[in-house]
N, C-alpha and C positions, 0 to 999 in steps of 0.2 A: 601461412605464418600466423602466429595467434597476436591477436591485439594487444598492443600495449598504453597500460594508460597512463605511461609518464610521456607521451608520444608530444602532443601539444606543448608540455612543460620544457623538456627537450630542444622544440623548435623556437620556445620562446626564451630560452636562457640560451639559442646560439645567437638569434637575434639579438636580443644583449649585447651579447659580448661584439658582435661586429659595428655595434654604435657606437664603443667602448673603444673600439680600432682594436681590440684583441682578439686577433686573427689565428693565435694559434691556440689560444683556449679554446677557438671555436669549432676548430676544427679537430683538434683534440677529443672532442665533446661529440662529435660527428664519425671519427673513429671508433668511439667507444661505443656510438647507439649502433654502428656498423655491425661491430664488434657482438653485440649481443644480439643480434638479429642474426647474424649467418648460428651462433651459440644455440638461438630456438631452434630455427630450421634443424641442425642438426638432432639436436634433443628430440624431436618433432618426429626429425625418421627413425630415428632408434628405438622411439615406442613405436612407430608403425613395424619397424621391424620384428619387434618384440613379440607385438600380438600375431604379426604372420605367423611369428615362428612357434607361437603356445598353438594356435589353429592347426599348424601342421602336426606339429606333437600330437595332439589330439585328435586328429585324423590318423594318422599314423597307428594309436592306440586301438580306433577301433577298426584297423582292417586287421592288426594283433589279432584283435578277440573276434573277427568274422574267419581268418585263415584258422584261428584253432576251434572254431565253431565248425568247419570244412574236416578238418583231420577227424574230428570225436567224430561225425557224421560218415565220413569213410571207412574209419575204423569199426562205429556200428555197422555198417553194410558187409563189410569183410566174415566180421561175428555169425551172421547172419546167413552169408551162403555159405560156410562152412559148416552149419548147422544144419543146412537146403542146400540137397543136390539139386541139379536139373534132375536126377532118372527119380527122385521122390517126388519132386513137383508134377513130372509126365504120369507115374503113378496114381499119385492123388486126382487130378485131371482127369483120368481113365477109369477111377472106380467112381467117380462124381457123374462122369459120364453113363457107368452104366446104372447105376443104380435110379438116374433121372427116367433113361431108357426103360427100368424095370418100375418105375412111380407109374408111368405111361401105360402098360401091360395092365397092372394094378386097375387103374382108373379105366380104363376101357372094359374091364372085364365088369366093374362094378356100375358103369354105367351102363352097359348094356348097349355097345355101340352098334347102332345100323347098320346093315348090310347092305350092298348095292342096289336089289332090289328094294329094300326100304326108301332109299332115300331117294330113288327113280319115282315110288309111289309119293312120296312129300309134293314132293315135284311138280310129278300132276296134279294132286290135288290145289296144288298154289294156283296154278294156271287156272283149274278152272274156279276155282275163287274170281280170281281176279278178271276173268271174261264171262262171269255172272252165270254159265252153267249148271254150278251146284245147285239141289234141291234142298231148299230151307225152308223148315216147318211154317205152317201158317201162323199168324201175328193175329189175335183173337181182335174185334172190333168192338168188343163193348166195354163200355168203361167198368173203373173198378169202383167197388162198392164205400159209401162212407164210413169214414171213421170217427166215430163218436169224440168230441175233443177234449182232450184232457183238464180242462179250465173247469166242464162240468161237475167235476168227482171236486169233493171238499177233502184239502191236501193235509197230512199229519204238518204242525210245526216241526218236526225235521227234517220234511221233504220240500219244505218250501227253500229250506237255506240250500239242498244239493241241486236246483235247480239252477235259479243265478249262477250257482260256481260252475254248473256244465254252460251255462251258455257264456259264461265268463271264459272258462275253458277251452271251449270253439272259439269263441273272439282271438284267442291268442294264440291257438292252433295255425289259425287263417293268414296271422302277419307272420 
């Protein structure tokens, strides 16, 4: 029920009136506040009714427009295998097939694929890699010779600016 602010005024003009000894103005006065108080209530649900009923309308609208959003999307799908067999689809599938089959021929031919015995040799030689058999040339023991360092030679000015930007360069390579 919504507030009313002649609510006090109300109780205070029935009180009045019962000091008055007029008892049936006062209750006259108490029918009437009655009276307009069941008047809200009702007023009250009629707009809640109201808005139920714009909510459902409005829902109602948009399952409208999602059920004919379903038809055009069925209807495209219709469009569409009747455009597409299944025996063009298995078609298409079987020359995609072979031609993959035949990329494969292609690439092996061009790569040069290993033979049984190739890959038998791989093989071994991994193994004896890896249990330290193989013969690997000797590793010379003397150091390598100095290299004169670049700071000594007196640099053109415009070798000096490409120097900073290469080590600037490396700086930024590294992060």
């Amino acid at each position: 029920m919504l507030y009313d602010p002649d609510l006090p005024k109300v109780k205070v003009v029935t009180l009045k009136h019962l000091r008055l000894k007029a008892v049936m103005k006062a209750l006259l006065l108490l029918k009437k506040k009655r009276y307009q108080d069941q008047l809200l209530d009702k007023t009250e649900n009629q707009i809640s009714n109201l808005e139920r009923m714009c909510q459902d309308i409005e829902f109602a609208q948009i399952e409208m427009k999602v059920v004919e959003g379903l038809k055009v999307g069925n209807d495209c799908l219709k469009s569409l295998h009747e455009a597409m067999s299944i025996e063009d689809v298995e078609r298409i599938m079987d020359e995609t097939q072979e031609g993959i089959e035949y990329q494969r021929e292609i690439d092996e031919m061009l790569a040069g694929s290993l033979t049984q015995e190739d890959e038998d040799a791989v093989l071994a030689e991994l193994e004896a890699i890896t249990q330290g058999e193989l013969d690997l040339p000797e590793v010379p023991d003397e150091s390598l010779p100095d290299v004169p360092e670049a700071a000594d030679e007196e640099p053109e000015p415009g070798q000096e600016r490409e120097r900073p930007r290469k080590k600037q360069e490396r700086g930024m390579l590294a992060v």
